[in-house]
ROSE-4610 file (N, C-alpha, C; in Angstrom, 1 decimal, always signed):
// ROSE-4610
residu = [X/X/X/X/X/X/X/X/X/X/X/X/X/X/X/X/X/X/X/X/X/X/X/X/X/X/X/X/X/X/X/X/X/X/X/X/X/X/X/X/X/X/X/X/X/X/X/X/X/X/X/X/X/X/X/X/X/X/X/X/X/X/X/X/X/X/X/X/X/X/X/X/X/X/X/X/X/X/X/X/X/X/X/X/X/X/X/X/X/X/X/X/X/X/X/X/X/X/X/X/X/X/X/X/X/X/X/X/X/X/X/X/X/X/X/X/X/X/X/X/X/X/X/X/X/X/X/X/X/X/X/X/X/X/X/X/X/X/X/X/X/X/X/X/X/X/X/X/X/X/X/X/X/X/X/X/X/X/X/X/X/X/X/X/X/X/X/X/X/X/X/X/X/X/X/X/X/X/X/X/X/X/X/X/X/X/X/X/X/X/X/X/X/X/X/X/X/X/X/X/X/X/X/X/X/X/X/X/X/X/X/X/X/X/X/X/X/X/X/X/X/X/X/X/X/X/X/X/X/X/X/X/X/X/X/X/X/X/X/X/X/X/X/X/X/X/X/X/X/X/X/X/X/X/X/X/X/X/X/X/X/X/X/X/X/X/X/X/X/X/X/X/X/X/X/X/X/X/X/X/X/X/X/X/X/X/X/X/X/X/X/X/X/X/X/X/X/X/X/X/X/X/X/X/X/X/X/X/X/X/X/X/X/X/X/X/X/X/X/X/X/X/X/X/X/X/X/X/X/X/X/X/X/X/X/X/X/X/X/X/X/X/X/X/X/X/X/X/X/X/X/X/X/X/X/X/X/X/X/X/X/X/X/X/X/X/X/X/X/X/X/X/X/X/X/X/X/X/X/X/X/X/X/X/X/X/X/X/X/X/X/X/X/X/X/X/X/X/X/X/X/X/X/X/X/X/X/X/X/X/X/X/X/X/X/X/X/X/X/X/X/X/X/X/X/X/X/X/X/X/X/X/X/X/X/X/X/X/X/X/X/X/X/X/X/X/X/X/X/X/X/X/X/X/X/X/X/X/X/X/X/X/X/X/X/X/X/X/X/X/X/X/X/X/X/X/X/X/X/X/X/X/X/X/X/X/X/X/X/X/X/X/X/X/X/X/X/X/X/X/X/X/X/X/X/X/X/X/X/X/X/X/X/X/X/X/X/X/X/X/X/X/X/X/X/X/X/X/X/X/X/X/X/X/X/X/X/X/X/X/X/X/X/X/X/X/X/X/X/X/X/X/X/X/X/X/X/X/X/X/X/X/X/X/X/X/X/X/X/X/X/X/X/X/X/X/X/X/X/X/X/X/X/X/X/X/X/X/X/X/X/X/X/X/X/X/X/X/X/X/X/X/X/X/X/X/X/X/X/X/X/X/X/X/X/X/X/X/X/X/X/X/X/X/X/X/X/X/X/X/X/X/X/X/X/X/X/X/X/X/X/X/X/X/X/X/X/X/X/X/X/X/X/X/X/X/X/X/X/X/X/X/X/X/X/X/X/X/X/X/X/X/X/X/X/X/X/X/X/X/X/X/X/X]
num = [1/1/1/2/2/2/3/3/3/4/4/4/5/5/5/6/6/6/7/7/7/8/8/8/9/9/9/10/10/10/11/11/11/12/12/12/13/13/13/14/14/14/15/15/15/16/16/16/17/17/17/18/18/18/19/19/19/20/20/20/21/21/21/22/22/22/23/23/23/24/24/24/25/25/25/26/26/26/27/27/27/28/28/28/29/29/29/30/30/30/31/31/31/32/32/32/33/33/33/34/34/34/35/35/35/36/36/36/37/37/37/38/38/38/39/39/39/40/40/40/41/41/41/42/42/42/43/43/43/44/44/44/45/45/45/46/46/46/47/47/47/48/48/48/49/49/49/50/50/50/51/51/51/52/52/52/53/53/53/54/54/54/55/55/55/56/56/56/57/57/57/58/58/58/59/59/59/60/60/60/61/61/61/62/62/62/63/63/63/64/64/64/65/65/65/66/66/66/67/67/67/68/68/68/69/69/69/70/70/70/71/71/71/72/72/72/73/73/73/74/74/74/75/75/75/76/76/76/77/77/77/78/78/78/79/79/79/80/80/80/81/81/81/82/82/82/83/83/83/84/84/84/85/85/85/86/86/86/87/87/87/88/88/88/89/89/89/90/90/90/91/91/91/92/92/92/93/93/93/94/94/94/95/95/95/96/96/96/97/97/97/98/98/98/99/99/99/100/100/100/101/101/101/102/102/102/103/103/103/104/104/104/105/105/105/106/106/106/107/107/107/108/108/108/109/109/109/110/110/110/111/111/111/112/112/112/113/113/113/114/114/114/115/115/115/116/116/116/117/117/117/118/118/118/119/119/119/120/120/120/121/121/121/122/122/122/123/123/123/124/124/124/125/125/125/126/126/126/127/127/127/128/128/128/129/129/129/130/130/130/131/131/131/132/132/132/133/133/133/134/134/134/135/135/135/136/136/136/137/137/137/138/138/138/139/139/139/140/140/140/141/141/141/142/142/142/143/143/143/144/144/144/145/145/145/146/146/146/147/147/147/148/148/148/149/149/149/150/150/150/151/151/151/152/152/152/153/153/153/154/154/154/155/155/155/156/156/156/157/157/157/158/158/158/159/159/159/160/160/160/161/161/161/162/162/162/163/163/163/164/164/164/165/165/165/166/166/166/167/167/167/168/168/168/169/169/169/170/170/170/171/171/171/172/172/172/173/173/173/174/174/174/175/175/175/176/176/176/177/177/177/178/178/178/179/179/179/180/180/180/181/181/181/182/182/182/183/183/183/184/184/184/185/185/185/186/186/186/187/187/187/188/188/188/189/189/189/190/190/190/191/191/191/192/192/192/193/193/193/194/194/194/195/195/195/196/196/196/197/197/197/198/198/198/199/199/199/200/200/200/201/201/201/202/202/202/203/203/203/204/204/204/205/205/205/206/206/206/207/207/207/208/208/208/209/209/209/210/210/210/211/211/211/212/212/212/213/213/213/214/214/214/215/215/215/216/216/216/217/217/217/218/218/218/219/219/219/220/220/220/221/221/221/222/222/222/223/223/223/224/224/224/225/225/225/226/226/226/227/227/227/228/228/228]
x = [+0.8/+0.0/+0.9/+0.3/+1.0/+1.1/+2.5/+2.5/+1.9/+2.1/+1.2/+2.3/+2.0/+2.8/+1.7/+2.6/+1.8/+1.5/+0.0/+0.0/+0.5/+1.4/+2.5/+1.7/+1.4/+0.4/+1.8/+1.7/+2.5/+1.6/+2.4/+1.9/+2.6/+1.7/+2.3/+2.6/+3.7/+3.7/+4.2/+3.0/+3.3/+2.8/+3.3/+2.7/+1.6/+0.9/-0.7/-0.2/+0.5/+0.9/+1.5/+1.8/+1.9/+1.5/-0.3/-1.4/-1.3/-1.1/-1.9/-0.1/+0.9/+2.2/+2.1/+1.5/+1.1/+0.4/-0.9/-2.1/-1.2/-0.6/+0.5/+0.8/+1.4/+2.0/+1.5/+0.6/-0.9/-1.2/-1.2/-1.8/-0.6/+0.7/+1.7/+1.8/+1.3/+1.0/+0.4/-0.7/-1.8/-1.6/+0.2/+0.1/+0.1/+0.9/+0.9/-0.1/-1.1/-2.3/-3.2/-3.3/-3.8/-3.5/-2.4/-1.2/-1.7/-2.4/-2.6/-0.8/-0.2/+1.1/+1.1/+0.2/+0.0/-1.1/-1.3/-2.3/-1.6/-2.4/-1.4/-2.6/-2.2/-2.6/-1.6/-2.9/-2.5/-3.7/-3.8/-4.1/-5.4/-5.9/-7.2/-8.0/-7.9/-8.5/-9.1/-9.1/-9.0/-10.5/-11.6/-13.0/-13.3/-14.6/-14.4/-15.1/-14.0/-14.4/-13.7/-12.7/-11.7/-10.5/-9.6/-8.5/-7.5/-6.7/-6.1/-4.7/-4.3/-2.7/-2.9/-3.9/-4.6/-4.0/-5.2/-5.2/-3.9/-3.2/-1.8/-1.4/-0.8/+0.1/-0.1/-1.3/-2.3/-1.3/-1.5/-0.9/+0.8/+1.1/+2.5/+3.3/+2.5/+2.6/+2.9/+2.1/+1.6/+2.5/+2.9/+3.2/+4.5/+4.5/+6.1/+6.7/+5.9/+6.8/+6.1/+7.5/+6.9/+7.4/+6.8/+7.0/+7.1/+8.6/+8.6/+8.5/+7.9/+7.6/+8.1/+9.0/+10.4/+9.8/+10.0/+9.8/+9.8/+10.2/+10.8/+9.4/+8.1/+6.7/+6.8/+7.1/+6.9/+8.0/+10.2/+10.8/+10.3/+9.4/+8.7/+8.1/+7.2/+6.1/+6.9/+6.3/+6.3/+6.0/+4.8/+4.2/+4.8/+5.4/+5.5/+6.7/+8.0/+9.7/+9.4/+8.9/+9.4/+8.8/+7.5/+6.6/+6.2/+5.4/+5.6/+7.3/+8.0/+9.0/+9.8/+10.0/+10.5/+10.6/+8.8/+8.5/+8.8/+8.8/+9.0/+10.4/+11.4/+12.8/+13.3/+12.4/+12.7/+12.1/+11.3/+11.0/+11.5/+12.3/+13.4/+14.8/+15.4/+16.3/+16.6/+14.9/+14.2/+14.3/+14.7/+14.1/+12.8/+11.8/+10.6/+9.7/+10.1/+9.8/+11.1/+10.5/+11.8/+11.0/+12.0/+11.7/+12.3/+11.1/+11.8/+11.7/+12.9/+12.5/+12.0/+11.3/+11.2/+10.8/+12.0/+12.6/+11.1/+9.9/+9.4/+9.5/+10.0/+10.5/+12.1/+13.1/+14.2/+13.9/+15.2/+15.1/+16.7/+17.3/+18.7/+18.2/+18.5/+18.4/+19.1/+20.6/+21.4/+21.7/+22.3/+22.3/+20.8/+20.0/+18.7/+19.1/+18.2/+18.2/+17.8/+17.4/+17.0/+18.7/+19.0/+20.3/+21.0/+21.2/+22.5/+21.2/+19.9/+19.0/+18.7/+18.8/+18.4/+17.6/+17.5/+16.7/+16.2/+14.9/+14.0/+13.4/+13.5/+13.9/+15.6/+15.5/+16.7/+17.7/+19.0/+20.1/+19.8/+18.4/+17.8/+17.7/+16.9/+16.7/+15.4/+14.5/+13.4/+12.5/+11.1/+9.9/+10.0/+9.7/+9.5/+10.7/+11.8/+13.2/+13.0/+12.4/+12.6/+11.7/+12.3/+11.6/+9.9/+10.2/+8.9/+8.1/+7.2/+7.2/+6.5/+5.8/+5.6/+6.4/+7.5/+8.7/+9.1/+9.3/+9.7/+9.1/+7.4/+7.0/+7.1/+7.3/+7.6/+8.8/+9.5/+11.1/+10.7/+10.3/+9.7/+8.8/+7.9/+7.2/+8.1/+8.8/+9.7/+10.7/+11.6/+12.2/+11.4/+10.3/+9.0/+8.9/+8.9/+8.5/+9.6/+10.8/+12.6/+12.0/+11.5/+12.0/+11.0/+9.7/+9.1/+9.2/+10.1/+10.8/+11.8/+12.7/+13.5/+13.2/+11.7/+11.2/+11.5/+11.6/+11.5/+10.5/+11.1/+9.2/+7.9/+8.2/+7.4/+6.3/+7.1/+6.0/+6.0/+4.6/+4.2/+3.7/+3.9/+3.3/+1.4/+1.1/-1.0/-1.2/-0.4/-0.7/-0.4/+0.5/+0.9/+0.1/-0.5/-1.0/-2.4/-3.3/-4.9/-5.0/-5.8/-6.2/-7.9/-8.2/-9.6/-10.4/-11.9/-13.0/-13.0/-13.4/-13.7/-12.1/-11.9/-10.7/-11.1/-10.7/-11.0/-9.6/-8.9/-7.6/-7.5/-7.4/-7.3/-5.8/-5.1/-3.7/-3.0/-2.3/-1.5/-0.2/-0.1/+1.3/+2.7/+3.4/+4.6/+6.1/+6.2/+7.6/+8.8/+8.7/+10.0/+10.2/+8.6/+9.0/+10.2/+10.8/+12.5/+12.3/+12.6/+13.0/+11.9/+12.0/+11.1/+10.5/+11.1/+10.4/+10.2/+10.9/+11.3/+9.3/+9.4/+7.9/+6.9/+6.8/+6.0/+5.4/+6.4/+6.2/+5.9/+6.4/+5.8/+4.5/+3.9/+2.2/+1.5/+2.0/+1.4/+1.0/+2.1/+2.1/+1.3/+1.2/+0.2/-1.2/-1.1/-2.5/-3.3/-2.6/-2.6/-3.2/-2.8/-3.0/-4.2/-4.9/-6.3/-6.5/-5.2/-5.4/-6.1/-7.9/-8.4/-7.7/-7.1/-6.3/-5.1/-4.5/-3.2/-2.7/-3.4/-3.6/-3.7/-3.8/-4.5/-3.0/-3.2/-2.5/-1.0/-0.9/+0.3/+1.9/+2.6/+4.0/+4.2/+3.8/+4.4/+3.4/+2.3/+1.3/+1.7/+1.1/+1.2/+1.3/+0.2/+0.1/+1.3/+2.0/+3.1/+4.2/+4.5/+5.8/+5.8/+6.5/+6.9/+8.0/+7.9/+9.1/+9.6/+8.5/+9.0/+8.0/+6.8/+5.9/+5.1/+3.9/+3.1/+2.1/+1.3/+0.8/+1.7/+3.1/+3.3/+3.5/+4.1/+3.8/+2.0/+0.8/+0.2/-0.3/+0.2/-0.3/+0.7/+1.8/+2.6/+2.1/+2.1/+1.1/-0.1/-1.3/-2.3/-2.0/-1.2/-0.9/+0.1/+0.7/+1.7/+0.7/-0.3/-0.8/-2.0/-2.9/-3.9/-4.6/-3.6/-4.4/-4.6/-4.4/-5.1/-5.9]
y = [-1.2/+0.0/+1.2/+2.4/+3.8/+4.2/+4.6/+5.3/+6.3/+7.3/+8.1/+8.8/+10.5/+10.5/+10.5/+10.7/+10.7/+12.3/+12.2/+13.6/+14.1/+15.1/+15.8/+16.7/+16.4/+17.5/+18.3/+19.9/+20.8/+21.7/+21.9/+22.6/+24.1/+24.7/+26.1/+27.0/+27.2/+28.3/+29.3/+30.6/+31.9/+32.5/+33.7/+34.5/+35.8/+35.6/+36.4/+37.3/+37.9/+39.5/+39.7/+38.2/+37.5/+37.0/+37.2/+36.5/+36.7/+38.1/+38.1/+38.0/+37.6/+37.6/+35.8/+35.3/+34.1/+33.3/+34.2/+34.0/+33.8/+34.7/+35.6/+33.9/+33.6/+32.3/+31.0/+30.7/+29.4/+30.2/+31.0/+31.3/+30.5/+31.2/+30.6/+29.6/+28.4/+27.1/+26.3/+27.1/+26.5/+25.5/+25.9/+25.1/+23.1/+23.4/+22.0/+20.9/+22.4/+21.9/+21.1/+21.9/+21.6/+20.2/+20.1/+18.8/+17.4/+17.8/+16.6/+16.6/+17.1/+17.1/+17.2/+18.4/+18.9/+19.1/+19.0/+19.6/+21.1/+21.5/+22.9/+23.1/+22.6/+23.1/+24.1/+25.0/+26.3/+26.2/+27.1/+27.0/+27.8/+28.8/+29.1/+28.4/+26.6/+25.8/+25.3/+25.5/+24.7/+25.5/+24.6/+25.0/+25.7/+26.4/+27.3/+26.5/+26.7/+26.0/+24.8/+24.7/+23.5/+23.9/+22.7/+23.6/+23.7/+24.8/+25.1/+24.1/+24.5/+23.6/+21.9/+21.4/+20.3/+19.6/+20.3/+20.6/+20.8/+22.1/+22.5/+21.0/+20.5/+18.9/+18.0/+18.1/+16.6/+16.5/+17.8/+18.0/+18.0/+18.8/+19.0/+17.2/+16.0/+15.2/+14.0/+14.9/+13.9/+14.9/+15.7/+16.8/+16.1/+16.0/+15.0/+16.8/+18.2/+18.9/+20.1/+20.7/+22.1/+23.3/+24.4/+25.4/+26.7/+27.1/+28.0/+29.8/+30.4/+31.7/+32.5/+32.6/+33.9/+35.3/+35.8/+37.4/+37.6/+38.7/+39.4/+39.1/+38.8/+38.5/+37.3/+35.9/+35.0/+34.3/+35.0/+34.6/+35.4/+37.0/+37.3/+36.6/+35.6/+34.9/+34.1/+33.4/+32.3/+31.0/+30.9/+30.3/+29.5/+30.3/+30.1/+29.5/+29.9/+29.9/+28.5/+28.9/+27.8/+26.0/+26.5/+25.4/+24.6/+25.6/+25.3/+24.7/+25.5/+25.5/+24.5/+24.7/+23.3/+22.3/+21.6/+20.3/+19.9/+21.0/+21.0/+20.7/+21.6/+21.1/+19.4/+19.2/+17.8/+16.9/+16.8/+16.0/+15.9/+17.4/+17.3/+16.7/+16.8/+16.0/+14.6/+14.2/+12.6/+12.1/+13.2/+12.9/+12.0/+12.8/+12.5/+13.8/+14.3/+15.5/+16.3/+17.5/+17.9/+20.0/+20.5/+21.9/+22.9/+24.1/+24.9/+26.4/+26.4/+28.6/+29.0/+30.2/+31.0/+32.1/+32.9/+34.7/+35.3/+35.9/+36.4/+38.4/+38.6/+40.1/+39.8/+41.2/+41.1/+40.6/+39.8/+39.6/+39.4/+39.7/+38.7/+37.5/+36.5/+35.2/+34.5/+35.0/+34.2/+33.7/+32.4/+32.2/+31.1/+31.3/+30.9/+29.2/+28.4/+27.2/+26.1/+27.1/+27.0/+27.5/+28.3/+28.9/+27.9/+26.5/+25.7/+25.3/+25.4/+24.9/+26.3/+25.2/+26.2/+27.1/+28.6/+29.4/+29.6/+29.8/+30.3/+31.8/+32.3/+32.6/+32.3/+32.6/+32.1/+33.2/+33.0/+33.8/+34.2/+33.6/+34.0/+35.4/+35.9/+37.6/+37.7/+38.2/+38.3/+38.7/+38.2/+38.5/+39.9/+40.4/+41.9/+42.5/+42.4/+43.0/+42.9/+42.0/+41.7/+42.9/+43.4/+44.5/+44.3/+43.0/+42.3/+41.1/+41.2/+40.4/+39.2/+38.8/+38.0/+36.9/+37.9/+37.2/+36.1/+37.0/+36.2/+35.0/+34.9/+34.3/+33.2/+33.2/+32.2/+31.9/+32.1/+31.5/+30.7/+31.3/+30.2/+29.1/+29.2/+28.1/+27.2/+27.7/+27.1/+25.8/+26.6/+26.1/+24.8/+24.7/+24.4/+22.9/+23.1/+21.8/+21.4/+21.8/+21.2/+19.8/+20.7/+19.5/+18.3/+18.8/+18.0/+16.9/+17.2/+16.1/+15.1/+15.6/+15.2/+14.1/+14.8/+13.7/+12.1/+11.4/+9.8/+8.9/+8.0/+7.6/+8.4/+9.8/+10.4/+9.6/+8.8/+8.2/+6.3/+6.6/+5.2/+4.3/+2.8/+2.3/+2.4/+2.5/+2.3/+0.7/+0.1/-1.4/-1.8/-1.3/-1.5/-0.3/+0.8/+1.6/+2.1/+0.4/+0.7/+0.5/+1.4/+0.6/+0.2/-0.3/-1.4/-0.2/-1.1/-0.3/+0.9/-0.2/+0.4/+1.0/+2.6/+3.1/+4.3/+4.8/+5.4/+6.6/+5.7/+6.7/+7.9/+8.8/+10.6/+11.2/+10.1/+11.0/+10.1/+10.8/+9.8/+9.6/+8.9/+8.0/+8.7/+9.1/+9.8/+9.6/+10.0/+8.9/+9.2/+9.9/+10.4/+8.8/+8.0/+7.0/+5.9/+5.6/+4.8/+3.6/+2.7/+1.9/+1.1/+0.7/+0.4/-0.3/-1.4/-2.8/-3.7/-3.5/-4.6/-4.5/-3.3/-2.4/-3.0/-2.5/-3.1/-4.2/-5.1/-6.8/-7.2/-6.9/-7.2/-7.2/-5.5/-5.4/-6.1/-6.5/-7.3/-9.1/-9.1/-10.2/-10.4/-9.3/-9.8/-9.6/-8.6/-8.4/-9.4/-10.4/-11.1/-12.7/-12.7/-13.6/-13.8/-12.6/-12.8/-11.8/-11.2/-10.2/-8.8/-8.5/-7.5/-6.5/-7.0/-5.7/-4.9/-5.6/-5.8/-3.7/-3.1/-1.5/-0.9/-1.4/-0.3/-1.2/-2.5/-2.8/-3.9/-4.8/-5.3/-4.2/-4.5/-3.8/-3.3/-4.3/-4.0/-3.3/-2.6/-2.3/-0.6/+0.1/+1.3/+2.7/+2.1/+3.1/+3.3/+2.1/+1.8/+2.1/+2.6/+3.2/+4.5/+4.6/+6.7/+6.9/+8.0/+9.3/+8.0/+7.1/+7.0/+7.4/+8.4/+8.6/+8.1/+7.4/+6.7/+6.9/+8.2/+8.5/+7.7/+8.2/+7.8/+6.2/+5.6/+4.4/+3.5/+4.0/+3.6/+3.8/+5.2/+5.3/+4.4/+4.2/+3.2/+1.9/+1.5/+0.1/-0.8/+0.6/+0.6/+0.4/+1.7/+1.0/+0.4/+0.0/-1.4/-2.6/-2.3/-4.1/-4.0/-2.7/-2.7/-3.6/-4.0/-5.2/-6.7/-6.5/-8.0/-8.1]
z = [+0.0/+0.0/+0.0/-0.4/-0.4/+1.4/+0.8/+2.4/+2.4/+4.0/+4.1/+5.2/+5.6/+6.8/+7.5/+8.9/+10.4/+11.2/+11.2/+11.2/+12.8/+12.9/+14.1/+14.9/+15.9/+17.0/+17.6/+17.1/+17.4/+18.6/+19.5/+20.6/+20.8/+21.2/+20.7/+22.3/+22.6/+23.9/+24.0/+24.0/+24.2/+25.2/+25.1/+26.8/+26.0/+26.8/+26.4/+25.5/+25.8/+24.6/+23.7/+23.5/+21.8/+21.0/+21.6/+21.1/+19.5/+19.0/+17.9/+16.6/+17.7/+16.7/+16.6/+17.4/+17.4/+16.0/+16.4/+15.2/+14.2/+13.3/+12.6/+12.0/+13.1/+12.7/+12.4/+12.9/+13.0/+11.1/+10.7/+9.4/+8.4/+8.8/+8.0/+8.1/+8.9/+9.3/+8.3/+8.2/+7.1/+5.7/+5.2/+3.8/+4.8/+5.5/+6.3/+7.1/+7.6/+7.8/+6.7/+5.7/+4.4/+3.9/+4.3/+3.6/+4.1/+5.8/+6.3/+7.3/+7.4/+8.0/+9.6/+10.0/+11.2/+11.8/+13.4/+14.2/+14.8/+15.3/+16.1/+17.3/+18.4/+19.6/+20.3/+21.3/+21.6/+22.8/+24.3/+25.5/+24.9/+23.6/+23.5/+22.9/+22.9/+22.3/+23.8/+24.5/+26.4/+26.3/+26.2/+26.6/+28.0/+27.9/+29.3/+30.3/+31.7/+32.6/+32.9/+31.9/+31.8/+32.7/+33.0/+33.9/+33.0/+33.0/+32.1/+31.9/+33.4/+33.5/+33.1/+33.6/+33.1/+31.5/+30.9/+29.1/+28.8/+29.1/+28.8/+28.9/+30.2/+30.6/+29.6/+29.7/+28.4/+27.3/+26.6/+25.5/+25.2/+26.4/+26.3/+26.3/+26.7/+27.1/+26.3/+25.1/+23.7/+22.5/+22.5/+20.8/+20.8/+19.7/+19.0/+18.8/+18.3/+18.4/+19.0/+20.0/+20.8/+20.5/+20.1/+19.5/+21.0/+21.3/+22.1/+21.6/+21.9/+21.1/+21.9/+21.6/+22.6/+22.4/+23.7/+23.9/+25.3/+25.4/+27.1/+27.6/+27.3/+28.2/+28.4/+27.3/+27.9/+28.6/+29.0/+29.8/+31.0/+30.7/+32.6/+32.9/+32.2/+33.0/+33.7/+35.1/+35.3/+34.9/+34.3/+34.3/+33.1/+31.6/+30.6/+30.5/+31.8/+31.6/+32.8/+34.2/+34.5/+34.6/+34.1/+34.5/+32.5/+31.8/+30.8/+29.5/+29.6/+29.0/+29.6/+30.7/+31.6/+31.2/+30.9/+30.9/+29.3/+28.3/+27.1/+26.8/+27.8/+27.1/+28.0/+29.2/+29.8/+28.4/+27.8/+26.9/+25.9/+25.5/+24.4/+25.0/+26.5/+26.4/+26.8/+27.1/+26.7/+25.3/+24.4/+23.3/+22.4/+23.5/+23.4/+22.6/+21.9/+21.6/+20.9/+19.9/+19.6/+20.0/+20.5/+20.9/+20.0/+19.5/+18.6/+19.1/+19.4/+19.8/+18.8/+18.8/+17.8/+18.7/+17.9/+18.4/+17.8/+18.7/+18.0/+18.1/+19.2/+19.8/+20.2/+20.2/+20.3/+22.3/+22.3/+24.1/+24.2/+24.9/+25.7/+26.3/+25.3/+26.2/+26.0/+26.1/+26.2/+27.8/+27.9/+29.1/+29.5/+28.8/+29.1/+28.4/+29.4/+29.2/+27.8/+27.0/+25.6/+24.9/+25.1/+24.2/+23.3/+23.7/+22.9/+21.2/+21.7/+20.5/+19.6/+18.5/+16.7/+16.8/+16.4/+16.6/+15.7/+15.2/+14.4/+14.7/+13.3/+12.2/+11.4/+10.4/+10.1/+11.0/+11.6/+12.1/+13.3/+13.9/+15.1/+14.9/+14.4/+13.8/+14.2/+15.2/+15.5/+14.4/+14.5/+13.6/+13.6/+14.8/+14.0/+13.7/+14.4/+13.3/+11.7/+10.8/+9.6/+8.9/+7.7/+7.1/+6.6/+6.5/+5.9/+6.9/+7.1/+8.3/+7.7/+6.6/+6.2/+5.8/+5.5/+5.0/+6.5/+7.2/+8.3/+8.7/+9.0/+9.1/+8.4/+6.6/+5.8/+5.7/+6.9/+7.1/+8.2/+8.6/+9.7/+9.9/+8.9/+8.5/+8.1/+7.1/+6.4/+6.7/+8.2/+9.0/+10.4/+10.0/+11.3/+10.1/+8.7/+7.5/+7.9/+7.6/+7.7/+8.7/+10.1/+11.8/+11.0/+10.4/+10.8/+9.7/+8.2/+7.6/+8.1/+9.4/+10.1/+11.3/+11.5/+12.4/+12.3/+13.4/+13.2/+12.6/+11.8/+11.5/+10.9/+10.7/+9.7/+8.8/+7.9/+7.0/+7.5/+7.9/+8.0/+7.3/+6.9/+5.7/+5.9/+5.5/+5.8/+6.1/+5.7/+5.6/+7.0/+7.8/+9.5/+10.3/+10.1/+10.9/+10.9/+10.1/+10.0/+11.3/+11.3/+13.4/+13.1/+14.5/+14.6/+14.2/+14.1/+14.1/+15.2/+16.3/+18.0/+18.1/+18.1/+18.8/+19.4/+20.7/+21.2/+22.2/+21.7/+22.3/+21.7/+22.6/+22.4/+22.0/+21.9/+21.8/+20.3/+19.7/+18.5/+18.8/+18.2/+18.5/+17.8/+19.0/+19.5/+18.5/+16.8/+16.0/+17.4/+18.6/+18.9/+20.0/+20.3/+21.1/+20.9/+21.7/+21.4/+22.9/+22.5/+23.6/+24.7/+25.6/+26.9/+26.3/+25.7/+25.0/+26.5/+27.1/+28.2/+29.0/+29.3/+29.9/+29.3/+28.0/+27.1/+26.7/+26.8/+26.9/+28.1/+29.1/+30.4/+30.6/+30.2/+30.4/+29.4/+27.9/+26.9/+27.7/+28.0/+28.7/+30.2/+30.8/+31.6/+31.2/+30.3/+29.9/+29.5/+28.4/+27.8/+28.5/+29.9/+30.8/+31.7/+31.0/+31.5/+33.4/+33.3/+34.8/+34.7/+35.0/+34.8/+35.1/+36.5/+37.5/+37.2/+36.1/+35.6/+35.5/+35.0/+35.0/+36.1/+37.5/+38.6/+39.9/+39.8/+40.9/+40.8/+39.8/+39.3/+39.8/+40.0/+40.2/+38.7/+37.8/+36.4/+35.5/+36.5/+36.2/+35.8/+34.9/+34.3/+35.5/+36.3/+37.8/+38.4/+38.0/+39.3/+38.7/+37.4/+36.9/+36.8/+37.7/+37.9/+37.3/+36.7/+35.9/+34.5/+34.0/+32.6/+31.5/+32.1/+30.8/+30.7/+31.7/+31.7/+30.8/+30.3/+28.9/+27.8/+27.6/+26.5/+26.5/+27.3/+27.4/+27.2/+27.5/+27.2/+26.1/+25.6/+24.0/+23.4/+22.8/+22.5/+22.5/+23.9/+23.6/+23.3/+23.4/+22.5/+20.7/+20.3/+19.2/+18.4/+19.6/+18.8/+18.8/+19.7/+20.0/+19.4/+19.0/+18.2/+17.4/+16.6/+15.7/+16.6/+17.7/+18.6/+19.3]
C-alpha cells in the first residue's frame, strides 16, 4: 500500500501579549495543515471552565513537536519559563519530543536554558526586526516543514497503521517514542493472561511506573498491539 505520513500534533507556547504575533503564525502554518502534515494546539482551544494547567500537561505530554515563542513576556512569566517551558525542554532531552524557539521580539536570552537549540527565524533575527514580516514568518514556517521532515518515522506504511474499528484513544502515536520494549512486553504479557487488574494494581502495572511517561507508554502500547 501507499505510504502516508503521520499527522504531528504541534503545541504552541506563548505569553498572552503575543497572542496576535502568534495568530500571525498558526496562518503561515496553514500550507501543512492543508497537507494533512500537522495539528497545532495552543491554550485558546481549552474550553471554558476546563483547567487550564490540566489541558496544557495533556498536550504538552503527547506533541512530537513544541513550539517555544520567545519574547521578554513570555521569559517574565512564570508560568510560561518555569513550568511550561520546563517540561517541554525535559522532553526534548528525553528525546521524546523535539523543541523549537522562535525569536518572536528582540530579548537577551542568552544564558537561558534554551540557548545551545536552533533558533527560528533564520540567524535568530526576531519576527519583528525583519523589514517584511511576512517574509519572516515564511522563514519560519519554512524552517517548522525542515523538523518535521527530520522527524523519526514520519511516513508510516498504511498497511501496519490501519487501526480497529472500536478506537477510542485521544492521543497519537509519539515517531519520537525509542525503547522500553522490556515495559512493554511485560504489560502485553500480563494483559494477555487474562489479569483484569493488571492496570490499577500489578508492580508492572502502568500506575506503578513513575518518571518513565506513563501516557506515552500507554499510548505506545495501545498501538503497537492494536491489531489483537
Amino acid at each position: 500500500m501507499s505510504d502516508r505520513p503521520i499527522l504531528i500534533e504541534i503545541v504552541c507556547l506563548y505569553a498572552p501579549e503575543d497572542k496576535l504575533l502568534f495568530q500571525d503564525l498558526e496562518t503561515h502554518l496553514s500550507p501543512l495543515k492543508r497537507q494533512g502534515l500537522i495539528t497545532i494546539w495552543h491554550d485558546h482551544l481549552i474550553s471554558p471552565g476546563s483547567d487550564r494547567e490540566q489541558a496544557t500537561r495533556t498536550h504538552l505530554e503527547v506533541a512530537s513537536l513544541i513550539l517555544l515563542l520567545i519574547s521578554a513576556d513570555f521569559i517574565r512569566s512564570d508560568y510560561c519559563y518555569s513550568v511550561e517551558m520546563k517540561r517541554a525542554l525535559q522532553r526534548h532531552e528525553a528525546k521524546e519530543a523535539r523543541v523549537i524557539p522562535i525569536l518572536l521580539r528582540p530579548v537577551d536570552y542568552k544564558g537561558g536554558p534554551f540557548e545551545r537549540l536552533a533558533v527560528l527565524p533564520t540567524d535568530a533575527k526576531s519576527i519583528t526586526d525583519w523589514p517584511n514580516r511576512d517574509a519572516a514568518f515564511a522563514d519560519t514556517a519554512a524552517g517548522i516543514r525542515r523538523a518535521i521532515e527530520d522527524l523519526p518515522f514520519l511516513v508510516a506504511s498504511t498497511s501496519h497503521t490501519a487501526l480497529p474499528a472500536l478506537w477510542n484513544i485521544p492521543y497519537r502515536r509519539n515517531p519520537f517514542f525509542i525503547g522500553r520494549d522490556e515495559i512493554l512486553s511485560r504489560l502485553h504479557a500480563q494483559l494477555q493472561s487474562g489479569q483484569a487488574t493488571a492496570l490499577s494494581q500489578s508492580p508492572q502495572a502502568i500506575s506503578g511506573l513513575g518518571g518513565i511517561g506513563k501516557t506515552q507508554v500507554a499510548t505506545e502500547y495501545a498501538y503497537r498491539y492494536c491489531q489483537e
